[in-house]
N, C-alpha and C positions, 0 to 999 in steps of 0.2 A: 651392210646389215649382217649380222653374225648369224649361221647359220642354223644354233636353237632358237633365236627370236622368228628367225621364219619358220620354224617345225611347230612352234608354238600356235606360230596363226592358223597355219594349215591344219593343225588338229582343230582348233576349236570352231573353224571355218565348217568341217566336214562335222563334227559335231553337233554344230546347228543344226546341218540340214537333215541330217538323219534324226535327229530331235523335233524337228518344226517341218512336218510336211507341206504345211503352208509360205514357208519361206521361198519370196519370191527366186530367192538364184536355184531353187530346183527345177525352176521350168527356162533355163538360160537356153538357147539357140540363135546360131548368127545365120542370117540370109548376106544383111549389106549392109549392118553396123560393124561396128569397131568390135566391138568386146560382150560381143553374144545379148544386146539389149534388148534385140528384137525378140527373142522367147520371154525376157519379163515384161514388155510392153504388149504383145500378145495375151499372155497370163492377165494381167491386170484387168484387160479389158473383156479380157471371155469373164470376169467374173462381177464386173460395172457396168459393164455393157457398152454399145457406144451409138452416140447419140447426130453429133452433127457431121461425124466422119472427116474432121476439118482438121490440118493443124500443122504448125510453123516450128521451123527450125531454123537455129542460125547459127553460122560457123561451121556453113558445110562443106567448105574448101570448093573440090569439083564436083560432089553429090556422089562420088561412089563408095563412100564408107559412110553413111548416116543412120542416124533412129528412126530415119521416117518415109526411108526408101523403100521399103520393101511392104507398108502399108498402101504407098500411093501406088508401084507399080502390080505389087499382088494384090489387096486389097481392095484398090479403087477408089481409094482414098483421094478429096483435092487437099490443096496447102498452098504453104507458101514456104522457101526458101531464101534465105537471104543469106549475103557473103561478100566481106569488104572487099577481097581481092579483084578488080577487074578480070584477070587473067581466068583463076578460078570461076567465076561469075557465071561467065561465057562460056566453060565447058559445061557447067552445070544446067544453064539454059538449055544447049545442044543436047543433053542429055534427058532434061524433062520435056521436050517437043512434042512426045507422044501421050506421056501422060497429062491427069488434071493436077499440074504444080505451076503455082507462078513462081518465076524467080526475080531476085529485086539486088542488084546491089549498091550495096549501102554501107558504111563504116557506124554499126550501131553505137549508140552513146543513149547513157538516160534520157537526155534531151529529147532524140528524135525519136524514139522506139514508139511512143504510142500517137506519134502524127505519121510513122509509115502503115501501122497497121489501120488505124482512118484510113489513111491512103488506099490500102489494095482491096479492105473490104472483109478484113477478118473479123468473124462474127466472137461478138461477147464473148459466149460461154463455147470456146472451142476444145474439142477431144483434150489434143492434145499441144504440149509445147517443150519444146527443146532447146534449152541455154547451153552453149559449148563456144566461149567466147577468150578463153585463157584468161581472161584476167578482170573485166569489170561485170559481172556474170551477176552476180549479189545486188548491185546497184542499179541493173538494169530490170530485173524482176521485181523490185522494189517499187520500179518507174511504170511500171506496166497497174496502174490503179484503177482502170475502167476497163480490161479483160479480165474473166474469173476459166482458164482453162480446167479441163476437168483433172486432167493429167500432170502435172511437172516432170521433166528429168534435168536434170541441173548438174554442171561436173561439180566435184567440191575438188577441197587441197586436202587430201589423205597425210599431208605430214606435218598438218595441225591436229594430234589426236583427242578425242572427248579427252577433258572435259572447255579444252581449248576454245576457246569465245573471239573468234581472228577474221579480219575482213580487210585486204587491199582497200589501203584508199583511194579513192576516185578521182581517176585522171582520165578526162574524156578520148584523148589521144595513146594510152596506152595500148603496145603490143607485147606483146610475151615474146622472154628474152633467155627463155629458155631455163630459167631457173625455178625455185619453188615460192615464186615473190608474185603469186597468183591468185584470184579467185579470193574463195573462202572456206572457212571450215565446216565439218559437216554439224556441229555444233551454232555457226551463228544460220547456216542455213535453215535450218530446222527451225530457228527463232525465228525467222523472220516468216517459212511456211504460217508457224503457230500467229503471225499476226495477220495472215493474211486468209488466215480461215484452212490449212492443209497440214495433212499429217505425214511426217517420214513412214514408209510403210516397206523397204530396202533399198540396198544397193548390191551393184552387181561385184561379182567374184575377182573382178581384177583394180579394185578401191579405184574407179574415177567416178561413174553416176552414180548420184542419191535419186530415188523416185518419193513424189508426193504426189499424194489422191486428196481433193477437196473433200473437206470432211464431213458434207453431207453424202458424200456418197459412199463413205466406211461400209457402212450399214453390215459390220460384224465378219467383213469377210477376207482382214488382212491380219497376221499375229505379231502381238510386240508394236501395234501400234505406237509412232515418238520414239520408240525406245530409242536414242542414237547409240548407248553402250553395246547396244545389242546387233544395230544394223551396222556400226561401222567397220569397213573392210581395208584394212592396211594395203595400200597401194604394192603391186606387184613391181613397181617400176624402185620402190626403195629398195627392193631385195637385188633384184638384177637390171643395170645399168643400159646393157644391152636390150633391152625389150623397148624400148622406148618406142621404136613405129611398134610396134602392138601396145603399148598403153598409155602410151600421148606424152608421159611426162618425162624428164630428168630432172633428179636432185642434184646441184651440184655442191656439194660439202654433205658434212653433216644435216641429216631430218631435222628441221624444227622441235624441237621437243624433247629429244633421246636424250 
């Protein structure tokens, strides 16, 4: 990526937020996520409030980089965690002992996703929920028809940019292969939020999570609601190759789109 298209972003990035003090990446801070989530999952909720203090994430590898670590063990928060890895699984297990986290592992696919959460006892209408699955991430939220979380955070593909309408098609056995042949874009995610009753409300400063708040519970208190022009954030990982363990992805060629 050339380096006015990155000086580009980063103005209009800091732009926003000294424009929109309500823009969620002003309140970014990292405890024991990846990429500072945990300040805009905090934000959200001191201003929603929270209700069941319940909530699942999957694709947590060994549970020490997640979106929802730092509520279960600071917080108090219970959950649940899931993660296809065996290996992974098992540390993560060892690692939630103390707290109230269940851990489950499981190779999600649409199929099974809403007979594991029957399974462990996840309540309807839970706080929150976290897709981070590299690749069938779209299809599996789609699959989720009898939980209404209050929360989404969902990774998208940042090098599909608006007004791009792009979604992997579904292969239940798909793993990520390390290219940009993932996921989907923050354009069809957003669609499908809007059919599913939730509104884009941002994403975080280094273009991998989009967040969505059900839209009864807007109630006036997030800016630029939907707007995707406006919340999407060009992935850090298209500019420098090198970041990749700090923002999960590599492009390899040419971005989608350029």
């Amino acid at each position: 990526m050339a380096i006015p298209a990155m000086l580009t972003s980063y103005r209009r990035e800091l732009r926003q937020l000294t424009e929109d003090r309500l823009n969620l990446r002003n309140f970014e801070w990292r405890g024991f996520s990846q990429n500072c989530e945990d300040g805009i999952i905090a934000e959200i909720f001191c201003r929603i409030g929270t209700k069941s203090r319940y909530c699942v994430e999957f694709g947590i590898e060994s549970g020490i980089e997640t979106c929802t670590r730092w509520l279960i063990e600071r917080e108090g928060w219970s959950g649940l965690w899931i993660e296809g890895s065996p290996r992974d699984a098992a540390a993560a297990r060892q690692r939630a002992l103390k707290f109230g986290v269940a851990v489950k592992q499981e190779f999600i696919t649409a199929e099974n996703i809403q007979q594991i959460f029957r399974t462990v006892g996840v309540p309807v209408d839970l706080d929150l929920l976290v897709i981070d699955i590299d690749g069938n991430d779209y299809w599996v939220w789609q699959a989720l028809r009898d939980y209404a979380p209050r929360v989404v955070v969902i990774e998208y593909n940042g090098s599909f940019k608006p007004p791009a309408d792009w979604v992997m098609p579904y292969r239940p056995d798909h793993t990520w292969n390390l290219s940009d042949h993932y996921g989907a874009s923050l354009v069809a995610l957003t669609r499908l939020a809007h059919e599913k009753g939730y509104s884009l409300v941002g994403c975080d400063s280094c273009g991998v999570n989009a967040f969505f708040v059900r839209r009864d519970e807007l109630a006036g208190k997030f800016s630029h609601v939907g707007d995707v022009s406006r919340h999407y954030i060009r992935p850090k990982a298209l500019f420098f190759s090198h970041w990749r363990r700090l923002f999960g992805h590599v492009v390899r060629g040419p971005a989608v789109g350029e």
